[in-house]
Phi, psi and omega in degrees: 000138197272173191284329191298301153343305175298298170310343174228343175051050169337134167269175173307154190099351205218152191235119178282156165215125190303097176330268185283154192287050194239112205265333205269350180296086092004339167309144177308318214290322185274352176271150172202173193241130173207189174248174200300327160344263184325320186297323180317304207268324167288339180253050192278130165285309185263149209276302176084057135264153148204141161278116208236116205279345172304351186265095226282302205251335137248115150266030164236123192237130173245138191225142190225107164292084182257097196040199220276038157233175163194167170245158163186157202223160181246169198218131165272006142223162179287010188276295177313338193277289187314313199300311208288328202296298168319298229274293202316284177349292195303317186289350199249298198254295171139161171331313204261038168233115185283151171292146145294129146293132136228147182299177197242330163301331174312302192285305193298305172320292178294329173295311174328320188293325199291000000 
């Protein structure tokens, strides 16, 4: 049994998942009981920035995929890109959807392409 499990004992059906994206991080305060569901959609890879250069004056566009539909809006920066992705999450998913992290090399990296 793994420790973050012993430590919070999920009843069936349920999952522990780590608040922050440290999976060796073990403290109660960083742990929470959810379904798999949820666990699933915070440990999402994707950021839903992309840069799209046809757009002259926002290339940065963020999108968010919810069941068959999805959304998205351009930014003329990523910060504003990141900000609708994050808001879109919470409106969607809810308080118990932890952020995709990016990194600040992350934001630097797509500005550069521009």
């Amino acid at each position: 049994i793994r420790l973050h499990r012993y430590l919070m004992q999920p009843e069936a059906g349920y999952v522990v998942d780590h608040k922050q994206p440290i999976g060796t991080d073990c403290r109660r305060s960083n742990l929470r009981i959810v379904t798999q569901q949820q666990n699933c959609r915070n440990n999402s890879a994707a950021l839903g920035i992309s840069l799209q250069p046809k757009c002259i004056n926002k290339p940065f566009m963020a999108r968010i995929d919810v069941e068959s539909t999805h959304k998205t809006k351009c930014f003329a920066d990523v910060q504003s890109a990141w900000s609708q992705r994050r808001d879109w999450e919470i409106q969607f998913f809810g308080e118990t959807n932890k952020p995709a992290r990016i990194t600040d090399e992350a934001l630097q990296r797509l500005q550069k392409k521009m």
